[in-house]
N, C-alpha and C positions, 0 to 999 in steps of 0.2 A: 203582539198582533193588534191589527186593528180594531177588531171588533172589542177587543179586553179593551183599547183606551180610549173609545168612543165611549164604554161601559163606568168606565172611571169618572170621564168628564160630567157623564149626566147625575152622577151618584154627588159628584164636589159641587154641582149646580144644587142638588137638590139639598145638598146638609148643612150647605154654609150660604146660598145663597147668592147675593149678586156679587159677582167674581167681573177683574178685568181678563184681558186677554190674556197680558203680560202674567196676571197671576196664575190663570189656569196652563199656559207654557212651562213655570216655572214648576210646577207642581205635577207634570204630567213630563218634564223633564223631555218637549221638542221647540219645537220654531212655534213662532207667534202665528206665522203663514200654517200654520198644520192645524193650529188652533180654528182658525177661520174654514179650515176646509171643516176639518170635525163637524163645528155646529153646523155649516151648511148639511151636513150627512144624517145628523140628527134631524136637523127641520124637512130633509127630504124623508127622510123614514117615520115621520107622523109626531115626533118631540116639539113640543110647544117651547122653542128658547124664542126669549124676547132680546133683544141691543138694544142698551139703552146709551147711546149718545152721551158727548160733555165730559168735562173734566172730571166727573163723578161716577160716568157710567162704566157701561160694561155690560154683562151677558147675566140673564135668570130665565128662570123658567115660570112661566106662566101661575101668577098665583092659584093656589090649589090642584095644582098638576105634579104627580107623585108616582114613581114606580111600585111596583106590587113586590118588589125585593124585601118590604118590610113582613111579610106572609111567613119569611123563613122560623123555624123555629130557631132558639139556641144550638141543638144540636146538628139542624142544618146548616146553621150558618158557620159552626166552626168545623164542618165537615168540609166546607169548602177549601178550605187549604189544603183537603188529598185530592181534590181533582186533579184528574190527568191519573192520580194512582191508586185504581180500584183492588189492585192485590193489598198493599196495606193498608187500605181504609178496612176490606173482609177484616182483616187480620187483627184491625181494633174492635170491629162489631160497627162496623160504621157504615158496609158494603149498602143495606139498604136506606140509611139515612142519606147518604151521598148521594145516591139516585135517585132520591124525591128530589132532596135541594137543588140537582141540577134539570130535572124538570121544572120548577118553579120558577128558577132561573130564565130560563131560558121561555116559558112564558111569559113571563113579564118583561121581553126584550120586543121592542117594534119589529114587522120583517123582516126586515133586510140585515138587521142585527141579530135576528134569530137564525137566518140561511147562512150569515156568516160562522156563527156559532158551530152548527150542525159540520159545516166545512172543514171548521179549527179542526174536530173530534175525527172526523171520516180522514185526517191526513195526516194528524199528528200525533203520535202514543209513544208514553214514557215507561221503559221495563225498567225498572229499578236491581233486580236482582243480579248479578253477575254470571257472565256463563259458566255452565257443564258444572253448576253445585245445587244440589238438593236446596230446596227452604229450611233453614232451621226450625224443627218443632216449637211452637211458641204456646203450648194449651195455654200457661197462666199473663199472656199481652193481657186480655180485655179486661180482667182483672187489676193486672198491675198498671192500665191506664185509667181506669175509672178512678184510680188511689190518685195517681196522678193529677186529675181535673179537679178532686174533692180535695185534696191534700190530705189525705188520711195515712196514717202510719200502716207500715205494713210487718211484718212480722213474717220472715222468709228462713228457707230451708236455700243456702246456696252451695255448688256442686265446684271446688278449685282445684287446683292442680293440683297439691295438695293433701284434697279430701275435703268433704262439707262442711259445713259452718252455718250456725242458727245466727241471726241476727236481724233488730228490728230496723229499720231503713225509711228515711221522710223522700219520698221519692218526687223528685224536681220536674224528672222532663224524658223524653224517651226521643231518640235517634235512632231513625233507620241507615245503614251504612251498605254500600254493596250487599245490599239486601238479607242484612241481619241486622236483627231490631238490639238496640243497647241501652240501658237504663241508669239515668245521671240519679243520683240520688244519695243523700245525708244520713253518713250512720258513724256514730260517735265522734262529732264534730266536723265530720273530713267527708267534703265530696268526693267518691268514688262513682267510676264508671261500672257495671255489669251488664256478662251476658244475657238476653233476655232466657235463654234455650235452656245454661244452665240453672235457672231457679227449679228446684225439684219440688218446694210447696211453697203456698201464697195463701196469707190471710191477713183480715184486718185485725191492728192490735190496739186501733183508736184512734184518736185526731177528732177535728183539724190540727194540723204543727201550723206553724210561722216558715215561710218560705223566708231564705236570706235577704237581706235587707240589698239591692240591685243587684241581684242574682242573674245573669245573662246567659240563658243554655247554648247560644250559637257562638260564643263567647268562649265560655270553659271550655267546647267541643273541639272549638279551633286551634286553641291552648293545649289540651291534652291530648289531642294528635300529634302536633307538633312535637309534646314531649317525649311520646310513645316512641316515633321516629326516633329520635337523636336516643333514646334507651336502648333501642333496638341495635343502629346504623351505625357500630362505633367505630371497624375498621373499615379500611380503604385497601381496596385490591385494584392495582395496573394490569390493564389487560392490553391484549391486539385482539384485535378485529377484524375481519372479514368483511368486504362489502355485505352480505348477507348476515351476518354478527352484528353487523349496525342497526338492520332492521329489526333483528330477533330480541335486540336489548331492551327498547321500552317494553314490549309485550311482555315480556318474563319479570323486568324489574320496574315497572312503573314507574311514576316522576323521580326515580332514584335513575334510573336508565335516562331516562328525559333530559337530565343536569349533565349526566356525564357524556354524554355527545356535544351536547352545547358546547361544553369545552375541550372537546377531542381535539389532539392537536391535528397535522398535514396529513396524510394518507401519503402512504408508500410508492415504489413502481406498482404495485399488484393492487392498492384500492384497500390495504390495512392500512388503521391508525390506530393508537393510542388512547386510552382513556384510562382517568380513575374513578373508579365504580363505590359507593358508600355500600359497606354490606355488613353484616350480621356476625355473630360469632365464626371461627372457623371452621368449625361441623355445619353449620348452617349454610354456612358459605360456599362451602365444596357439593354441595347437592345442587344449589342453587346453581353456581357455574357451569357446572356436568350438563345441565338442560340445555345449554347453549352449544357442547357438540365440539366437531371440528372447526367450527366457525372462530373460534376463541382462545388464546394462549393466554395464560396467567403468567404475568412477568412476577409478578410480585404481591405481599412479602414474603419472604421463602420458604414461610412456613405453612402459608397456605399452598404455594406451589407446590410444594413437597407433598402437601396434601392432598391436592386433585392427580399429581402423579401419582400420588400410590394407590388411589382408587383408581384409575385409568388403568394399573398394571393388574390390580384385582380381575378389573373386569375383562384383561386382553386373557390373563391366563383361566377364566372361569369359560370364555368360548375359542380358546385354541383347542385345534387339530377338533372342531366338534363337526362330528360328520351325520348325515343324515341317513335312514334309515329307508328303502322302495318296500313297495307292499308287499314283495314278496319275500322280504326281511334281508334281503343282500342290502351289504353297505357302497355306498356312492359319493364319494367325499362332495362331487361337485354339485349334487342332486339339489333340487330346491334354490337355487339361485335363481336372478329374475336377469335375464340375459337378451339383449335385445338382438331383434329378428331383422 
């Protein structure tokens, strides 16, 4: 948005000082022409930028001319990165730090950068959580991210598949994912991911540790998704499709549905084609499919076929001949159908 890289450019004027055009383009990643409008918007909105001319010059801002952004405290200021997401900023303890900082904010913006402001907010919101699922209970986040900030060791009661497991943990970094919070963090050499939900108790067991020596959390994150997938996704079922199977495939199977249309092959006389679907164990798999209906024929491999047929035949013989019941307890085979008029 704009008012964010008007908001950029006054802050690189202000902490590095005289900048060319070419630099602040390059750094703000538009046109040199955007650049020129920008400071024009600032100097219409009350910013002291000075152009200084010559092979040396370039753009500053008015000696001793400063934004009030330096007011924030620490914890507002790295509150600032959940703007836009006041459900888990609450959720770290951060709901009313976040609220002052972006009042602070946004007084210390000129006018016309503050109505802009106000505008971003009133038109644009980000729900992070995924539909039609509860929040996962998270009592011990604020805890386990103050360990986080501090780097202190924690000493936890954790809940697996399994069955629980005590275990101390140097905790790295914390991700919010379709809105469950997960905790990257160092326990007996080996970064492991955890659920935040299941930790059943949380306490400190000392520190500071030593965080990894270039330790990347958006990094590992991206990595062990990736491997989770391919752990998970290890066969391949051929399906047909239904023009309406087509639609229903990404919703149900995500960028897993997404890849395999891409490479669907021709559609039919009828508007079926072809695809191979990455999917999950074979019990996983035939639940998985079933959701998709009459829409979808499992060609293959046959043991999954054989699979979803015999749950299909389950199901035909669990409501054959199922008749329905009048209030006045006589039966009506064809009662309760939705039959149009």
């Amino acid at each position: 948005m704009r008012a964010d890289r008007l908001l950029s450019l006054l802050l690189l004027l202000q902490n590095r000082g005289l900048m060319t055009a070419a630099g602040l383009a390059a750094e703000l990643e538009v046109s040199v022409r955007t650049v020129y409008r920008d400071v024009e918007a600032l100097g219409a909105a009350g910013v002291p930028v000075r152009a200084e001319r010559g092979p040396e010059g370039g753009y500053r801002l008015v000696e001793g001319y400063r934004t009030r952004l330096t007011g924030l405290t620490d914890a507002e200021a790295g509150s600032l990165f959940l703007a836009g997401l006041p459900g888990p900023a609450g959720d770290l303890g951060l709901g009313a730090v976040l609220a002052s900082a972006q009042l602070k904010v946004e007084a210390a913006l000129p006018g016309e950068l503050a109505d802009q402001a106000r505008r971003v907010r009133e038109r644009f919101h980000l729900d992070a959580p995924a539909w039609f699922r509860d929040a996962d209970p998270v009592p011990h986040l604020e805890r386990i991210s103050g360990a986080v900030w501090e780097r202190r060791v924690l000493r936890t009661r954790y809940r697996r598949w399994r069955g629980e497991v005590d275990r101390e943990v140097c905790p790295l970094g914390l991700v919010l994912k379709g809105g469950i919070w997960y905790l990257v963090a160092l326990s007996e050499d080996v970064v492991r991911t955890y659920r935040v939900s299941r930790f059943q108790a949380v306490e400190e067991a000392g520190g500071p540790f030593t965080r990894p020596a270039g330790f990347d959390l958006a990094a590992y994150w991206a990595e062990s998704s990736r491997r989770m997938e391919a752990a998970l996704r290890q066969g391949t079922a051929r399906l047909r499709l239904s023009p309406r199977g087509r639609k229903l495939l990404p919703m149900q199977f995500g960028a897993a549905g997404v890849r395999a249309l891409r490479e669907a092959g021709p559609p039919d006389g009828e508007g079926w084609v072809e695809v191979e679907l990455s999917v999950e164990s074979e019990a996983v798999a035939t639940g998985d499919l079933l959701r998709l209906g009459t829409e979808a024929e499992v060609l293959g491999p046959p043991g999954l076929r054989r699979a979803v047929a015999g749950a299909v035949a389950v199901l035909a013989e669990r409501y054959a001949g199922e008749e329905s019941e009048s209030r006045d307890g006589t039966v009506r085979p064809d009662e309760g159908r939705c039959v149009g008029r």
